[in-house]
C-alpha positions in Angstrom: 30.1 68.9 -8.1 26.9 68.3 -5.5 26.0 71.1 -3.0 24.2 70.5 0.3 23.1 72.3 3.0 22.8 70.7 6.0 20.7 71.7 9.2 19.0 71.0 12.1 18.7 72.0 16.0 20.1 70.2 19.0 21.3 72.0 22.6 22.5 67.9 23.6 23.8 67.5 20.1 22.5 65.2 17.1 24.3 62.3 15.2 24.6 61.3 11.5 25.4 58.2 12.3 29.3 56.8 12.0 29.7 56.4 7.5 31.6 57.2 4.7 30.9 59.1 1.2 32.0 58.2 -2.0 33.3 62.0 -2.8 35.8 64.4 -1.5 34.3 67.1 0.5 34.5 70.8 1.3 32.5 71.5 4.4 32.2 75.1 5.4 30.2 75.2 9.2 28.1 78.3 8.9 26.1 78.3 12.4 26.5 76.0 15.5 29.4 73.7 16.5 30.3 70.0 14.9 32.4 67.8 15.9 33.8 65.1 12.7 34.7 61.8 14.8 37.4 60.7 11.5 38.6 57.2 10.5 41.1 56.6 7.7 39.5 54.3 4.9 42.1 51.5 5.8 39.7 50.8 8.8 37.5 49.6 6.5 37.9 45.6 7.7 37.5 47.3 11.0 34.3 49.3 11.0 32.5 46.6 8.7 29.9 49.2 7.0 27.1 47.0 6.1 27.9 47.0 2.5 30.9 44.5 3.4 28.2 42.1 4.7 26.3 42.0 1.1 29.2 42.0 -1.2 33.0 42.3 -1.3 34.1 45.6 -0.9 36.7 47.3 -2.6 39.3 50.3 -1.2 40.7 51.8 -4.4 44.6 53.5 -3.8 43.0 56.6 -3.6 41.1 55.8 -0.9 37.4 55.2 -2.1 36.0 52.5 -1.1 33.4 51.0 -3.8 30.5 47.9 -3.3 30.1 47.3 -6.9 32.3 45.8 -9.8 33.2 48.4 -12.5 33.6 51.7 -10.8 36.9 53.4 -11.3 38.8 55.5 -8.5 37.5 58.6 -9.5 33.7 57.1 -8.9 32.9 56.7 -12.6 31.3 53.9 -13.7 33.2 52.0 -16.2 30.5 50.8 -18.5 29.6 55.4 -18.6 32.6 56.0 -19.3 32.8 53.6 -22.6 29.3 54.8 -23.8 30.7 58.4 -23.2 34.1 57.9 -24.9 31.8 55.9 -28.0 29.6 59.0 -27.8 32.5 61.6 -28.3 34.3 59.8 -30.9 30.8 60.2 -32.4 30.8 63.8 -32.0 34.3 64.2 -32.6 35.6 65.1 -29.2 32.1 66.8 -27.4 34.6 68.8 -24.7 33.1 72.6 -24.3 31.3 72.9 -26.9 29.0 69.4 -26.1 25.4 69.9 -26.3 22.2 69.9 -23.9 21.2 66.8 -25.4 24.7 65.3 -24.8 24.4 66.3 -21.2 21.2 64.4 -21.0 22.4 61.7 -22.3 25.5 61.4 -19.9 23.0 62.1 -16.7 21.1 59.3 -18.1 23.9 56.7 -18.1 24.7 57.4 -14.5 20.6 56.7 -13.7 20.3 54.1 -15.5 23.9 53.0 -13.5 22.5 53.9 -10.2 19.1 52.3 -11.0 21.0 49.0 -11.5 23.1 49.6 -8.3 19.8 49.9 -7.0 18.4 47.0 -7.8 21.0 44.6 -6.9 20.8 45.6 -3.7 17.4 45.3 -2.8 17.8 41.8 -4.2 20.7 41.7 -1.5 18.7 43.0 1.2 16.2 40.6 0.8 18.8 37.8 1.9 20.7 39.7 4.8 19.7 41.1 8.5 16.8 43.3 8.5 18.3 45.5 10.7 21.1 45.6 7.7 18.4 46.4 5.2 17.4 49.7 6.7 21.3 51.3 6.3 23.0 52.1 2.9 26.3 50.7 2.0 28.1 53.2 3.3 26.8 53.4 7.0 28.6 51.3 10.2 26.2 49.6 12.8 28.1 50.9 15.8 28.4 54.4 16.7 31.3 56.7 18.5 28.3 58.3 20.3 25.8 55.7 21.0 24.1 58.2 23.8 22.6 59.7 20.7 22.6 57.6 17.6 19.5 54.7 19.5 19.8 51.6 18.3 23.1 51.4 17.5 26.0 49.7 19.7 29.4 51.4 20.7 31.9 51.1 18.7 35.0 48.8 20.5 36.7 51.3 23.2 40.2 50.5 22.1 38.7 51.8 18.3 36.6 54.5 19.4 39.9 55.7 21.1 42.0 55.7 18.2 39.2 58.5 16.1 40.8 61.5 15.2 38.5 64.9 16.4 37.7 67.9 14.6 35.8 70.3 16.0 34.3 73.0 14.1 33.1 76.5 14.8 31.2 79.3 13.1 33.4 80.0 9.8 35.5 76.8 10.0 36.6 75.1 7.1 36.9 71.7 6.7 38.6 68.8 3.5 37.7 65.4 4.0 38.4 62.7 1.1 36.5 60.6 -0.2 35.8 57.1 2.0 36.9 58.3 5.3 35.0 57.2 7.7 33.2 60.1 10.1 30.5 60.7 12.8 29.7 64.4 12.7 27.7 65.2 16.3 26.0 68.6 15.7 25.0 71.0 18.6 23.1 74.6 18.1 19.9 75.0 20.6 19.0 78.5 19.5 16.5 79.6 16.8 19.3 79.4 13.9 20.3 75.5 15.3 23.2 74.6 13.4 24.0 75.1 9.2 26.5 74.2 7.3 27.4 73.9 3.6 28.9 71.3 1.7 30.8 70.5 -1.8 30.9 67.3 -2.7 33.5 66.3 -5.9 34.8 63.1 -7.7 38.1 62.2 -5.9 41.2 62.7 -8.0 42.7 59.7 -9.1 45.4 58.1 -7.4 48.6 59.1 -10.1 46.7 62.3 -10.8 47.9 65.6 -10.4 47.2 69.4 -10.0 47.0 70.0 -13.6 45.4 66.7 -14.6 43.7 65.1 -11.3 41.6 62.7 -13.3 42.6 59.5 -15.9 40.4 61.5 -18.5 38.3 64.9 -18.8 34.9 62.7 -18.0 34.0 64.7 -14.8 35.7 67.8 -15.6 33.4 67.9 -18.9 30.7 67.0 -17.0 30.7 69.7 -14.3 31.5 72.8 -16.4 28.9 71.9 -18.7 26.7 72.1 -15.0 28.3 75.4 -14.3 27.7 76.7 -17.6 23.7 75.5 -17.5 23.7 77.4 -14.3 25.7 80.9 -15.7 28.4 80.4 -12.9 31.0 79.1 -15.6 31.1 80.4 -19.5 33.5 79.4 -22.1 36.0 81.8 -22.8 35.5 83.8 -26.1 37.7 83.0 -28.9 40.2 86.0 -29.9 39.2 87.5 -33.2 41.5 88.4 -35.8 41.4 91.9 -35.1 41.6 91.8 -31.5 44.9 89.8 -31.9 46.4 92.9 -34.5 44.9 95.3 -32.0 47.2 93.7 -29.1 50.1 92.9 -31.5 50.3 96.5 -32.2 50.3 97.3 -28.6 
């Protein structure tokens, strides 16, 4: 789980630029207006984010879309999540009770992941467009709102057409999954300008369900031991002997 807050002030309204995350999101609009220009992760050949033009990209049937070999549906990393299932068998099973120290060491398997990522493409960079080089994977060169995104070109009318609009007020709510494409354009000219809160979560895998969303308790371990470090989430306490007589006799 990643929370951001998001803000800014705009009376003709501001552009993040038409892109795609890699996580499911909650996105609660606490002040202002937004409008979420949306494009389903099957436009991918369409849009042509810049990552397509370094590597090949892949759209998992969940709908994330990844630019690196070895990254599962649910975002994890393959070569993590061997070190983390060698770790537990280790530890014999980690789960609730896993330590700080295996905490750390999972955080530092995803750096030392993203450092790599990292790495490869700045190598890439170096051989594409330099106008390329200054846009992460993720981001499209064209815009739905070139007025206010300079420097980028309009996206094909017949496309731009074709984007599905949500506009958001004060207290709206909003789910978007992972990998769909969006332009948010922001507008809030008073002193507050515009707020807004985000969630961002793994995506569930694509056979997963509301009991088990994931292929394996990887994330799941992973953020409660966050909520726990952070107080909002404690293990339940175990029943005690007498506490289960007390209720028995109940």
């Amino acid at each position: 789980i990643q929370l951001n807050l998001w803000m800014g002030r705009s009376a003709s309204g501001s552009t993040s630029g038409l892109h795609h995350d890699y996580h499911d999101n909650i996105y609660a609009l606490l002040r202002g207006e937004k409008e979420f220009r949306l494009f389903s992760p099957a436009c991918l050949d369409l849009l042509k984010p810049v990552g397509t033009t370094r590597c090949k990209a892949k759209l998992h049937a969940n709908g994330l879309i990844c630019y690196a070999p070895g990254v599962r549906e649910d975002g994890a990393p393959e070569g993590v999540i061997r070190e983390w299932k060698q770790e537990k068998a280790k530890t014999g099973g980690g789960g609730l009770d896993s330590s700080d120290e295996d905490e750390a060491l999972l955080d530092a398997m995803l750096e030392e992941r993203a450092a790599k990522k990292a790495t490869s493409r700045k190598k890439s960079k170096l051989k594409g467009n330099a106008d390329d080089a200054k846009l992460p994977d993720s981001f499209c060169k064209a815009s739905t709102d070139p007025e206010h995104n300079v420097g980028n070109q309009a996206l094909d009318a017949p496309l731009a057409s074709r984007a599905l609009r949500a506009p958001l007020k004060e207290g709206d709510l909003l789910y978007l999954p992972a990998s769909w494409f969006h332009e948010v354009i922001s507008r809030g000219a008073d002193a507050g300008g515009h707020l807004a809160l985000n969630f961002w979560m793994a995506p569930p895998s694509s056979e997963g369900n509301f009991e088990k969303p994931y292929e394996d308790d990887f994330w799941i371990e992973k953020s409660q031991a966050l909520l726990q470090a952070t107080g909002i989430f404690s293990e339940p306490k175990k029943a005690t002997a007498a506490a289960a007589a007390s209720t028995a006799a109940a």
